[in-house]
C-alpha positions as CSV (number, residue, x, y, z in Angstrom):
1,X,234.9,130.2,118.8
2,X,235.6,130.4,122.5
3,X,233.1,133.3,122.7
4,X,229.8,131.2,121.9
5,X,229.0,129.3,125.0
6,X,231.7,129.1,128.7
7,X,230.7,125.1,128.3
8,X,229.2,122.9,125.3
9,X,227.2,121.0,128.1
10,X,225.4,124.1,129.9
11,X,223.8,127.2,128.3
12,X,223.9,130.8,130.1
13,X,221.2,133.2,129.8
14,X,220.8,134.5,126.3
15,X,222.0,137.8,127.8
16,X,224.7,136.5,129.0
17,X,226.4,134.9,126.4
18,X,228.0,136.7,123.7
19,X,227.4,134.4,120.4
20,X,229.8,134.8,117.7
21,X,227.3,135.0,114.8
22,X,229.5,135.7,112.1
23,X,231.2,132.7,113.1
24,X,228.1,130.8,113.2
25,X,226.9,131.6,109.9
26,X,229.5,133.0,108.0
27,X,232.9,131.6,108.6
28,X,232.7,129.2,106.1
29,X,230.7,130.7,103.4
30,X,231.7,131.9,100.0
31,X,230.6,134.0,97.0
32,X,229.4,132.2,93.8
33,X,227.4,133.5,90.9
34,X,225.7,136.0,93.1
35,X,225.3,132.9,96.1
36,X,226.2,133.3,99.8
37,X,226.8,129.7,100.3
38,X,228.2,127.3,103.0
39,X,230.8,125.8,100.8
40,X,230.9,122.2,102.9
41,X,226.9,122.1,103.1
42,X,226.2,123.3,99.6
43,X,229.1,122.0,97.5
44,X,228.9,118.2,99.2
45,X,225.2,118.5,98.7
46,X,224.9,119.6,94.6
47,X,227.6,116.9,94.7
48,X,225.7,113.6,95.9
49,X,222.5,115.3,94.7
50,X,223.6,115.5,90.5
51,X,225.7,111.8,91.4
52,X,222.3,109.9,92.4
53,X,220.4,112.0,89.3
54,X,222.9,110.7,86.9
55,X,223.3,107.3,88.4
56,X,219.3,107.0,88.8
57,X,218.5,108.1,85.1
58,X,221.4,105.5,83.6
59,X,220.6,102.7,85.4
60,X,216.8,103.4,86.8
61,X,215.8,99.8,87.4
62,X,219.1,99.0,89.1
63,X,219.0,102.4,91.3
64,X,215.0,101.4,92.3
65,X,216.3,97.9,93.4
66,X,219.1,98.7,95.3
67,X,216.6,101.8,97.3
68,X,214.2,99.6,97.4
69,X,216.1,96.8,99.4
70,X,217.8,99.6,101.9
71,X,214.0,100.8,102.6
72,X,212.6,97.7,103.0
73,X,215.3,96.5,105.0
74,X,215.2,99.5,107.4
75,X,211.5,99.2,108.0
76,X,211.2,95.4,108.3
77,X,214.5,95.6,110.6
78,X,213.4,98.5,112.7
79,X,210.0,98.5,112.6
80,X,210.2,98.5,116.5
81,X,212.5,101.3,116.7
82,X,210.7,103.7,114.2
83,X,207.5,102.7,116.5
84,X,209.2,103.7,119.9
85,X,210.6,106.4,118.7
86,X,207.5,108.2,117.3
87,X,205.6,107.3,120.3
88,X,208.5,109.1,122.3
89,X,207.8,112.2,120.5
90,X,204.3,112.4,121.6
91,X,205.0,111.5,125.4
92,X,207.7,114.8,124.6
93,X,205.3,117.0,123.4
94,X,202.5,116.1,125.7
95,X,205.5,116.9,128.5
96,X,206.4,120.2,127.4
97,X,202.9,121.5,126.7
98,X,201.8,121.0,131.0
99,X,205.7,121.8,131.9
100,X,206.9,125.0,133.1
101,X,209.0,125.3,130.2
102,X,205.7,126.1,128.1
103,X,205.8,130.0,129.4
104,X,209.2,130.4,127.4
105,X,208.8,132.5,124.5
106,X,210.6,131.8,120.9
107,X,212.6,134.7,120.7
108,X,212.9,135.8,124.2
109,X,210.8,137.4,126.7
110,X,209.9,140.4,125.0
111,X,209.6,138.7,121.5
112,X,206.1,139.5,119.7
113,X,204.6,137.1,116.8
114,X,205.2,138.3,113.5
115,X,202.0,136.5,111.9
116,X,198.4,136.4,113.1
117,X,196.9,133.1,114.5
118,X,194.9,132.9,111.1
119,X,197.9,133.1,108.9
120,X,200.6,131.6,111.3
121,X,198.4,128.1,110.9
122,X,197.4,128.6,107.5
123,X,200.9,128.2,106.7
124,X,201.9,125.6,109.2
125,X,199.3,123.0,107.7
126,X,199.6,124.0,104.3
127,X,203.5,123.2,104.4
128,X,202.7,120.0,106.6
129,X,200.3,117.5,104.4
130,X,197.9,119.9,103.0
131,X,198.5,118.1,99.4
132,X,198.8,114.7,101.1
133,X,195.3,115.1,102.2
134,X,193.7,115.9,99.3
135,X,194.6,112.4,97.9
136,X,194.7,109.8,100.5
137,X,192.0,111.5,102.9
138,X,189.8,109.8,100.3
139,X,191.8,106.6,99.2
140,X,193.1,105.6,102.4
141,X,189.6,104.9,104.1
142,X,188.6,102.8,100.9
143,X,191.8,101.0,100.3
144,X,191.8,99.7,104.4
145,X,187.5,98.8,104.0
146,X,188.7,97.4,100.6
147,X,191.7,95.2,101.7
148,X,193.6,97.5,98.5
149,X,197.1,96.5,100.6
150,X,196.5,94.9,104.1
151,X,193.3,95.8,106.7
152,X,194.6,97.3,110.5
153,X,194.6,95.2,112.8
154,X,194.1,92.2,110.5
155,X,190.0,92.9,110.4
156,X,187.8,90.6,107.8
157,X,187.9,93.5,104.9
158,X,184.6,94.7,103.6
159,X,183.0,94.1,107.5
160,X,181.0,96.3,109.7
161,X,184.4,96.5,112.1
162,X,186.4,97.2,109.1
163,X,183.9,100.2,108.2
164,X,184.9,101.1,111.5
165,X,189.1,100.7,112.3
166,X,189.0,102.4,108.1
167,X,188.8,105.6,109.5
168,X,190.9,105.5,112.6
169,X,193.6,103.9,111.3
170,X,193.8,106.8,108.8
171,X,193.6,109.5,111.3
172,X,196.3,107.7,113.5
173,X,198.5,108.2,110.4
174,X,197.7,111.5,110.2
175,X,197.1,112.8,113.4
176,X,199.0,113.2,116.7
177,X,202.0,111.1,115.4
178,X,203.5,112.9,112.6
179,X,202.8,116.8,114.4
180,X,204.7,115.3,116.6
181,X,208.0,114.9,114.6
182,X,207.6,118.3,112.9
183,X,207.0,120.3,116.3
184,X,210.1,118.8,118.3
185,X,211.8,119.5,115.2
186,X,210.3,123.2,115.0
187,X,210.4,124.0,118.0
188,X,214.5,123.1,118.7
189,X,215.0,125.2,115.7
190,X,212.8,127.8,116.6
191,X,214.5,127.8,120.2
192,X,218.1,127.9,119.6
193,X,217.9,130.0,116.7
194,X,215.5,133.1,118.1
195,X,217.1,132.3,122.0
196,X,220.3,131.4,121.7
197,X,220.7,133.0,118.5
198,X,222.8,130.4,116.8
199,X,222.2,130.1,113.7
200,X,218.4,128.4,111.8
201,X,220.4,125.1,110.3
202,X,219.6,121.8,112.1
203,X,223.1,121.5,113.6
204,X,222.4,124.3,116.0
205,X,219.4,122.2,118.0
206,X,222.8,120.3,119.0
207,X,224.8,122.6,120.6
208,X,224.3,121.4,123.8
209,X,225.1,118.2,123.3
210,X,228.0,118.3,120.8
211,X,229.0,122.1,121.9
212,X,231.3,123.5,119.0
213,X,232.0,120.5,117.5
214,X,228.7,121.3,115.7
215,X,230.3,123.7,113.1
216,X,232.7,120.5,112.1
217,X,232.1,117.4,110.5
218,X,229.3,115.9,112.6
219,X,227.1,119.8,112.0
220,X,228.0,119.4,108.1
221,X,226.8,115.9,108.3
222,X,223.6,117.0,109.5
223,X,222.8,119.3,107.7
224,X,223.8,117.2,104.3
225,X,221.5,114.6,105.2
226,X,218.5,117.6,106.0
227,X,219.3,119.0,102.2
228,X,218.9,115.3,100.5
229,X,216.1,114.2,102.9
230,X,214.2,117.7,102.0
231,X,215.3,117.7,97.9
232,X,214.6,114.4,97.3
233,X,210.8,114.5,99.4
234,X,210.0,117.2,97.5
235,X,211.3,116.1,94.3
236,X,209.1,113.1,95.0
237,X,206.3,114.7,96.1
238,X,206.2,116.8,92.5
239,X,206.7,114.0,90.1
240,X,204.1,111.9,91.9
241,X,202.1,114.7,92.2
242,X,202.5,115.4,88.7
243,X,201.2,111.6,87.7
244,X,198.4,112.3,89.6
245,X,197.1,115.7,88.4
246,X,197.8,114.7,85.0
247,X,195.5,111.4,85.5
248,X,192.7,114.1,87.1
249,X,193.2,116.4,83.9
250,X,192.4,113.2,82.1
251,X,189.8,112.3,84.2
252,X,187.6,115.7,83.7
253,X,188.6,116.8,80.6
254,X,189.8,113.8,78.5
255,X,193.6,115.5,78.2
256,X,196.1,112.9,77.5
257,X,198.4,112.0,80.8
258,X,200.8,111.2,79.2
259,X,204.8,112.6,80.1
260,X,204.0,116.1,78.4
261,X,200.6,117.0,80.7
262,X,203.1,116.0,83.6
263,X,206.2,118.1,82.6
264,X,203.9,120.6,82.2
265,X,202.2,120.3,85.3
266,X,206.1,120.6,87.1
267,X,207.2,123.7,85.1
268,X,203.5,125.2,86.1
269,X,204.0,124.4,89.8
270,X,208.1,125.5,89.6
271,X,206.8,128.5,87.9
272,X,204.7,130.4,90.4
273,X,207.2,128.6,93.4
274,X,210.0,130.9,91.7
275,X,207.9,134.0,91.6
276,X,206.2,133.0,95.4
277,X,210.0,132.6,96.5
278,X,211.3,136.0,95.0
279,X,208.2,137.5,96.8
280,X,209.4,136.4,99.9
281,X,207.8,134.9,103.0
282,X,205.1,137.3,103.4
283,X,204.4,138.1,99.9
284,X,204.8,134.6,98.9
285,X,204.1,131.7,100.9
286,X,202.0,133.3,103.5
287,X,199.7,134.5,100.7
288,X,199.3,131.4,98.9
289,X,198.9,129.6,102.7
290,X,195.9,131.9,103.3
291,X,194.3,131.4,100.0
292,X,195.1,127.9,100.0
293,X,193.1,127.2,103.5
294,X,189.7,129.7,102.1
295,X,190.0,127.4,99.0
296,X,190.2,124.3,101.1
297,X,187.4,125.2,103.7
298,X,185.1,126.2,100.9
299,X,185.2,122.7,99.2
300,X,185.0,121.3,102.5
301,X,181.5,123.4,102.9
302,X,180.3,122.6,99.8
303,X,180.9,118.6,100.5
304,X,178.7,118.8,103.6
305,X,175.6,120.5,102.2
306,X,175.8,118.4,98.7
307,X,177.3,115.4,100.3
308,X,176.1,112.6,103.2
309,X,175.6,115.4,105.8
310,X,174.2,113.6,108.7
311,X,176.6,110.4,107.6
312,X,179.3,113.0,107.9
313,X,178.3,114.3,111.3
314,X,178.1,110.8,112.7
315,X,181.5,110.1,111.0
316,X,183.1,112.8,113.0
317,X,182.0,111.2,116.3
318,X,183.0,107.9,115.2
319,X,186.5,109.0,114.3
320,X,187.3,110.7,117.7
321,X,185.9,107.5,119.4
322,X,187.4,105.3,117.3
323,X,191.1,106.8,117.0
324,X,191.0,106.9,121.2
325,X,190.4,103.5,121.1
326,X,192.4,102.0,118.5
327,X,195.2,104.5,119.3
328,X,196.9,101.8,122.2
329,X,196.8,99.0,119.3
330,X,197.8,100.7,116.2
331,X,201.0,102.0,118.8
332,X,201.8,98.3,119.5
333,X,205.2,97.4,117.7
334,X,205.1,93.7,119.5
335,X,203.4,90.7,118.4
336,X,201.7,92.5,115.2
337,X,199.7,90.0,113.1
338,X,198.7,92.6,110.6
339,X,202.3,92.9,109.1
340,X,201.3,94.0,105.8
341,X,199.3,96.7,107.0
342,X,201.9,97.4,110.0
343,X,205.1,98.0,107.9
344,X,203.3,98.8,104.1
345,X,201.2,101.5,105.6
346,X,202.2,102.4,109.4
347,X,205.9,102.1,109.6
348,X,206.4,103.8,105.7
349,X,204.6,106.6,107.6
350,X,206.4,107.1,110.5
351,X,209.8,106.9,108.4
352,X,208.7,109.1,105.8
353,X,207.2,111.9,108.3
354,X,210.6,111.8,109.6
355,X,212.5,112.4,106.6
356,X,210.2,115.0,106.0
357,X,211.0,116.7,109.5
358,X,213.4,118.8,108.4
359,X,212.1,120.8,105.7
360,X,208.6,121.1,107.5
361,X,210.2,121.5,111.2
362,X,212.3,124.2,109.7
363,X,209.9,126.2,107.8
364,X,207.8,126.2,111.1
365,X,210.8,127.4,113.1
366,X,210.9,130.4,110.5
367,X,207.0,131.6,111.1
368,X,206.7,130.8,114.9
369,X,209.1,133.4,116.4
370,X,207.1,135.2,119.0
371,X,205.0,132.5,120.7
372,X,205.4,130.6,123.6
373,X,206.7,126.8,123.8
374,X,202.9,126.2,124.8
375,X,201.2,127.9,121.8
376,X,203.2,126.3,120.0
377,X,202.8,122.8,120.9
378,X,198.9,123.6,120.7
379,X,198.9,124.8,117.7
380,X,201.5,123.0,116.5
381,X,200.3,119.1,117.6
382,X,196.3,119.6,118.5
383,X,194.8,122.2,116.4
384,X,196.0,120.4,113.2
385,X,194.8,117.0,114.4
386,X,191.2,118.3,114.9
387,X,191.3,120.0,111.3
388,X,192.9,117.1,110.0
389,X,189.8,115.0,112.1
390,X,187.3,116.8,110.3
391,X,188.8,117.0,107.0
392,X,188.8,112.9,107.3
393,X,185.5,113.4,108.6
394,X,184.0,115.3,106.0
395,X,186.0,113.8,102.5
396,X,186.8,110.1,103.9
397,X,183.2,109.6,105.4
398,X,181.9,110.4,101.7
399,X,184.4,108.1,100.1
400,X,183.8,105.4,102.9
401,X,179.8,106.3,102.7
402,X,180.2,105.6,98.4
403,X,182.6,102.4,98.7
404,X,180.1,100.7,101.4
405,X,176.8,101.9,99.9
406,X,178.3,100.3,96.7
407,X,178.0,103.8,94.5
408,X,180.5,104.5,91.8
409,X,184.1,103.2,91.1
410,X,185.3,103.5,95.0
411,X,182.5,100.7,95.6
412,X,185.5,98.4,93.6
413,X,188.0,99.8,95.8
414,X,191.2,101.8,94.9
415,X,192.4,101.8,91.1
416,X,194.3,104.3,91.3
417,X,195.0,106.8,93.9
418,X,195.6,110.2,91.8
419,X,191.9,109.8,90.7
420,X,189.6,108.4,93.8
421,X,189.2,111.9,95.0
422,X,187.4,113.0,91.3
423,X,185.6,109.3,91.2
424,X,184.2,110.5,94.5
425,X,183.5,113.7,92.8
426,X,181.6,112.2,90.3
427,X,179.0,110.7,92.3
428,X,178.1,114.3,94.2
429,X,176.1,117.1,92.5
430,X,178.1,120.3,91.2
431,X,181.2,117.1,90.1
432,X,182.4,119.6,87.7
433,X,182.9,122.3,90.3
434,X,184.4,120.5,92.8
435,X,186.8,118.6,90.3
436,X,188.4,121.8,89.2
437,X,188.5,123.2,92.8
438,X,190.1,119.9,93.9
439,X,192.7,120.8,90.9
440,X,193.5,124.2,91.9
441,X,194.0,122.8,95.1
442,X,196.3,120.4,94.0
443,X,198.3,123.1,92.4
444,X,198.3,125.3,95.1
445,X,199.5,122.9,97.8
446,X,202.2,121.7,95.7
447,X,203.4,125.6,95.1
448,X,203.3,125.6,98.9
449,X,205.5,122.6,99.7
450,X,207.9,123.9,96.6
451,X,208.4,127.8,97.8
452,X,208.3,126.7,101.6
453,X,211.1,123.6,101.1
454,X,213.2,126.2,98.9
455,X,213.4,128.6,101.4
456,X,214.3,125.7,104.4
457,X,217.1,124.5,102.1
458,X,218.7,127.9,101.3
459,X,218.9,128.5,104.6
460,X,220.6,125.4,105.1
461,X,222.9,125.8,102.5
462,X,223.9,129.3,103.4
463,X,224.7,128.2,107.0
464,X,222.0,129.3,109.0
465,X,221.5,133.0,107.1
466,X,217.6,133.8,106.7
467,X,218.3,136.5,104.1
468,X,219.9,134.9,101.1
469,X,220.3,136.6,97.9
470,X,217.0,135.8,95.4
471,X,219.7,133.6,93.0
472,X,220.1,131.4,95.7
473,X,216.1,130.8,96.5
474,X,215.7,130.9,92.6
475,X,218.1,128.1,92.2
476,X,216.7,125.9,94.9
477,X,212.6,126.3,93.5
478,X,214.2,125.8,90.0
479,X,216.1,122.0,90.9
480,X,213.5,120.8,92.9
481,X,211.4,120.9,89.3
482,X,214.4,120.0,87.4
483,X,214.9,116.9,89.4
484,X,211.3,115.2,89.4
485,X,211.1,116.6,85.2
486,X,214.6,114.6,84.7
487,X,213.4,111.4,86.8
488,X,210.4,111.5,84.9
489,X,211.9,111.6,81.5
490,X,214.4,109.6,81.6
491,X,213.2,107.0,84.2
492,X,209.5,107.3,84.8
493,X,207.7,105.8,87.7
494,X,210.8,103.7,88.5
495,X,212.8,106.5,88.8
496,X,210.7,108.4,91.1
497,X,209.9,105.1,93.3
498,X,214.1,105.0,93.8
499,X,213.8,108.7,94.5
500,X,211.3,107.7,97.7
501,X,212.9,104.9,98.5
502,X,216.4,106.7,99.4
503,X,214.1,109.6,101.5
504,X,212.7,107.0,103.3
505,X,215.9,105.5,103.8
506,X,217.3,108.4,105.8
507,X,214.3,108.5,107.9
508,X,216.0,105.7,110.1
509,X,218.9,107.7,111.2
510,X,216.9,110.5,111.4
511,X,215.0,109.1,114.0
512,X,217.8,108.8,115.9
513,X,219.0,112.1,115.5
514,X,215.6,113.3,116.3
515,X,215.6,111.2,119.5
516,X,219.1,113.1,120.3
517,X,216.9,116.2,119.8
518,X,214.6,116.3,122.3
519,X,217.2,115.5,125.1
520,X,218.9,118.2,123.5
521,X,216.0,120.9,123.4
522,X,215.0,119.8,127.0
523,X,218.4,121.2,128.2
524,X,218.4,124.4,126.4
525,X,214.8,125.1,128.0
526,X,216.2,124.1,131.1
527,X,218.7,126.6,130.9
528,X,215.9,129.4,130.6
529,X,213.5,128.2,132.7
530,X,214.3,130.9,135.4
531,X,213.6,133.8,133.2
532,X,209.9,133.2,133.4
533,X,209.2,132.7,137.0
């Protein structure tokens, strides 16, 4: 492969080099059953993946214990490290965005977008924490006033300053610091695949600091560790998310939520990912990203006219002030007194954003060919914190406005997560409206994050290839349902708990790797710089 790059260390114009793409993304690949797959990648992958399914539904209470212990060990032990690190990635962003580097263009000079600013950041958010919003934009606020588990910044729960730090301590989880992970993770992928056309696998934002050893052991490592981090998320992700639609469908409509409303729930979900996946990325997920955000902003509408308006409005203010303020603090990593808070609630974060960053980094690589390294960071770190800053505003401030007003069950604090968002509903007018728009919702998002991770993981799997045969996309929507219906049934919550455990496991060395990403990133700019004087 001496044609792809003179030196691993120093990149030449893209023009200038000529990449061996085959190689890249084919060299290693093989037929099966209709699959263009990267036999290392895939094979080693299925492997580990069926192992810790079969291990995990034998001995569930034994797999959740010895997860459980590697997760807490990794965020007790390196609380400081996921801290610095995450803070790092900010300082990065913020760097690149007034650099000269932001005139590059993904995809070269002459590159055009291929979606419009609507859809591009329909699909950016809805693939990012659309469906975590939904939940703990109302349960997050009310646990921290509540003391549910640990108050930032040790405040007196239930206080006037607790009122207060609720809401910025949510949007600091939510905000600047996980964008962050997913755009240095986008935009590397973005970058070397669309500018120095190597192939869209995580491996490749590494070529210029491991040069070709990246299509050997270390690139397959990578990339193994992106497939289990993404599969397991999402598999996660659906049987929680399963629990808790099943407890809202009992909530509303008195439908038992038992393990039969939540397998169906998955097969639902799995369903129309399969058919959004066959459809393709315009047909599919773009679609359901558009109709997902209309959904979203009209329940957000209808929340402001029938909910607290002017305690909303005032909310708003009070987060923006408040998350400026408390942002210094909640950064801290030294001398924390609020350790329950720090590493139950900040520190989980910031490790599971991570292990999250390569499905969602990856899927924003795919949709972001065409803008500049500065659109991107804007739209990519600051337009989804001011959404996500008035979607706190608008459903947190009502749940925070109930829970300190003492109306309804959030006045008690949280009970259960997968239903504070319909007990809030029940204290507004038009509850049965908003309840089943908050379902569909819930559905929709979930498709989202099914469709979107199956296409990041074929991708991965085929060795960097974009266009995989519909078998292959098929498979990948279809396992992801398999794996949180099997945890379910044959090991319940503690299956699924081992299952997030072990993703937020690998978001320790992830942060390394991600650390080792930004240098790397900075030097492929570098090398491009000169095209846009």
């Amino acid at each position: 492969m001496k044609s792809i790059v003179s030196s691993p260390q120093k990149f030449r114009p893209a023009s200038a080099v000529n990449y061996d793409t085959d190689y890249c993304t084919g060299q290693d690949n093989v037929k099966f059953m209709g699959m263009d797959i990267h036999n290392p990648v895939f094979g080693i992958s299925a492997g580990l993946i069926l192992l810790f399914v079969i291990l995990t539904l034998n001995f569930p209470e034994q797999a959740k214990d010895t997860l459980m212990l590697a997760r807490t060990w990794s965020i007790d032990n390196f609380d400081w490290f996921f801290m610095v690190g995450c803070n790092i990635f900010i300082v990065f962003c913020v760097f690149l965005l007034v650099s000269p580097v932001g005139k590059i263009r993904l995809g070269g000079v002459s590159a055009v977008p291929d979606f419009s600013y609507l859809s591009w950041f329909c699909m950016l958010f809805a693939a990012g924490m659309g469906i975590g919003l939904m939940f703990w934009s109302v349960a997050e606020p009310v646990a921290y006033y509540t003391d549910w588990y640990g108050t930032p910044l040790n405040v007196p729960a239930r206080s006037v300053e607790a009122q207060q730090v609720a809401l910025s301590a949510t949007m600091y989880h939510w905000g600047l610091h996980p964008w962050a992970i997913y755009a240095v993770v986008g935009l590397a992928l973005a970058f070397f695949s669309y500018n120095k056309k190597l192939p869209l696998t995580i491996r490749s934002a590494f070529f210029p600091i491991f040069g070709e050893r990246c299509w050997g052991f270390i690139g397959n490592f990578i990339d193994i560790l992106s497939v289990l981090a993404t599969i397991f998320g999402l598999a996660t992700s659906l049987g929680f998310g399963a629990q808790q639609a099943a407890g809202g469908l009992s909530h509303l409509f008195g439908i038992s939520s038992g393990l039969t409303t939540q397998i169906g729930f998955i097969i639902v979900v799995t369903s129309i990912a399969v058919v959004s996946v066959v459809r393709g990325l315009d047909g599919g997920v773009k679609l359901l990203s558009n109709t997902n955000m209309f959904i979203a902003a009209a329940l957000l509408a209808i929340l402001v006219v029938v909910g607290p308006t002017l305690s909303i409005v005032h909310t708003f203010a009070n987060i923006a002030v408040g998350y400026a303020e408390n942002f210094v603090p909640l950064s801290d990593w030294m001398g924390r007194d609020d350790a329950t808070f720090y590493h139950g609630w900040t520190v989980f974060y910031w490790a599971w954003w991570v292990s999250w960053s390569p499905f969602v980094g990856m899927f924003i690589a795919r949709v972001s060919k065409g803008r500049t390294v500065r659109e991107f960071i804007t739209a990519v770190l600051l337009v989804p914190t001011l959404v996500t800053m008035i979607w706190l505003s608008i459903m947190g401030g009502t749940a925070l406005d109930q829970a300190t007003s003492g109306i309804g069950e959030l006045a008690n604090g949280i009970s259960d997560v997968s239903l504070s968002m319909f007990q809030m509903f029940d204290q507004l007018p038009m509850t049965s409206l908003l309840s089943v728009i908050g379902i569909v919702l819930v559905l929709l998002f979930f498709v989202t994050s099914s469709d979107s991770g199956s296409l990041v993981i074929d991708s991965i799997t085929a060795g960097g290839k974009e266009d995989v045969p519909v078998v292959q996309r098929v498979f990948w929507a279809v396992m992801e349902g398999v794996i949180a219906a099997a945890l379910l049934f044959g090991g319940g919550s503690e299956a699924l708990t081992a299952l997030q455990a072990g993703a937020i496991a690998t978001g320790l060395p992830f942060t390394l790797v991600l650390i080792l990403m930004c240098w790397s990133l900075y030097k492929g700019l570098i090398s491009e710089k000169h095209l846009y004087r």
